[in-house]
N, C-alpha and C positions, 0 to 999 in steps of 0.2 A: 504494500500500500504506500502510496505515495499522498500525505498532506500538502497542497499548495493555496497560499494566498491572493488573491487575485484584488488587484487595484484601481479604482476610476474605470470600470468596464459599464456598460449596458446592461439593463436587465430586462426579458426580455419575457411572456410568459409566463407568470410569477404566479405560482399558487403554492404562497408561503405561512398562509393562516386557515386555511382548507385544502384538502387534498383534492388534487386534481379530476375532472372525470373526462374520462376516454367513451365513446360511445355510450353511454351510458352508464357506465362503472364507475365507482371510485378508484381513484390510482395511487398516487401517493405526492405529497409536498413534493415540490418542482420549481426549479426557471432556468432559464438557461440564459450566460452570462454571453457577452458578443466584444471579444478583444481585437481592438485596433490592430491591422498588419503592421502598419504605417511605425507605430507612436508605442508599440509593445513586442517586438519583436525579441526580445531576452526573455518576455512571460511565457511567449508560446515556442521557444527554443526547447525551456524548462518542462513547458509542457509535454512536448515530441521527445524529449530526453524518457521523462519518467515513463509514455506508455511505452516505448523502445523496450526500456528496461522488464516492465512489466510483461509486457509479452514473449522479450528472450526468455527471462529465469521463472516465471509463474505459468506462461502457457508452452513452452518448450522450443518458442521460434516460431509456432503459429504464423500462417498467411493470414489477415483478417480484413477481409474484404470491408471498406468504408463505413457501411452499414452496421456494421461491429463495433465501433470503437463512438464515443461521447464525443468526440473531438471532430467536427468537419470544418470546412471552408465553407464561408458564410458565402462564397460568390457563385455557388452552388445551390443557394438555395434561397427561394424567390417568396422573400419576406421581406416588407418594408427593413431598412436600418442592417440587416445583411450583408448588403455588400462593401468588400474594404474590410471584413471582419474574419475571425474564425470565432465559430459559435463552441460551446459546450456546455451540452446538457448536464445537471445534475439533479438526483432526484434521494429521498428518505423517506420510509414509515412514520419515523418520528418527526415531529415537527419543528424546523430550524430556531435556533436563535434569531428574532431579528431586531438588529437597536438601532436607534440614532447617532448620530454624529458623537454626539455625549455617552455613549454608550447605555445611552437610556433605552428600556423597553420602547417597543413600537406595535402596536395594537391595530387590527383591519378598521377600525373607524374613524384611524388617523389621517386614515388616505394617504398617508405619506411616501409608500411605495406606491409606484406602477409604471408599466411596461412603457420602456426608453429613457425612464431617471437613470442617475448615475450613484454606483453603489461599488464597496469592497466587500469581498465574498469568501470564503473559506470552504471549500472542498476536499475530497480524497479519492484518489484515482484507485481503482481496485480491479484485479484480473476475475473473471469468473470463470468458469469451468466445468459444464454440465453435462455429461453425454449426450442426453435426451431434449429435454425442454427450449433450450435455448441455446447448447453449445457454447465457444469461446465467443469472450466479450469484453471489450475494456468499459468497466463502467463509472461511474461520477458522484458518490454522496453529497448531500448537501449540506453543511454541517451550519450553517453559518451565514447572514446576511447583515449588512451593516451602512443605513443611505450614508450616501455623499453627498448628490447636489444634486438639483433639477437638472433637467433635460426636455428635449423635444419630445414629446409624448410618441409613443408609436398608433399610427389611425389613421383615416383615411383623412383626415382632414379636417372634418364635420367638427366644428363643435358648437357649444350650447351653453350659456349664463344664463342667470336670473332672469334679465331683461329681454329673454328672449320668450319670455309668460306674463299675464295678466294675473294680477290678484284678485279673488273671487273672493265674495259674504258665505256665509253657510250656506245661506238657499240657493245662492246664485248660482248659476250657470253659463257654460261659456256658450253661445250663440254658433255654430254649424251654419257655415253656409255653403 
């Protein structure tokens, strides 16, 4: 297993106070963090070091086709804020730490996280090994989220204030036309 720190990245799909659902299921606590080529290039060095490592001595040299591994090139994949990045998933049963700047708790009613703020993150890279189920896989814990600073929200564009409603009486009603 490999612990790494992850700095001033993107957050990107963040279901860090409810676990995620897939199709209708529940999944597990999730985001996946999006590291600059450009501007981080020693993080994701670090990163391609450790699964390297991880798949010589834990899966025995294993080939693992793309799709295996937590770790892609974001220009690969056609998600707003993607491109110029490499993405990596990480995900837990348990539910992350997640604080503020001050290292104060941070609560789903804070609003304070969401998808395109900028946040530090704490991870662990880990080999799996299944004959059956799933076979070899470099996977990603999430252990740890911590905001930074605003950012560009990720969305289509669309947004919506106060001012963009009428305040109604109890009885009243808004007019359809």
């Amino acid at each position: 297993m490999a612990k790494i720190k992850l700095n001033n990245v993107r957050i990107s799909y963040p279901s860090l106070f409810r676990k995620g659902v897939f199709q209708g299921q529940e999944t597990k606590y999730e985001a996946t963090f999006l590291i600059d080529k450009k501007e981080n290039k020693a993080k994701i060095d670090e990163i391609n070091t450790a699964i390297k490592a991880l798949i010589k001595n834990e899966l025995e040299g294993a080939k693992l086709p793309p799709d295996r591994i937590c770790f892609k090139d974001g220009d690969e994949i056609d998600y707003a804020g993607y491109a110029g990045c490499m993405s990596l998933k990480a995900n837990n049963q348990k539910r992350p730490i997640v604080m503020d700047r001050d290292k104060s708790p941070i609560t789903e009613d804070d609003n304070k996280i969401y998808a395109g703020c900028r946040v530090n993150a704490v991870i662990e890279l880990w080999a799996q090994y299944k004959k059956k189920e799933f076979g070899k896989r470099i996977n990603a814990t999430l252990l740890g989220v911590q905001f930074l600073k605003d950012d560009e929200p990720f969305a289509d564009g669309a947004k919506v204030s106060a001012d963009d409603f009428e305040a109604f009486g109890e009885e009243e009603t808004a007019d359809f036309v």
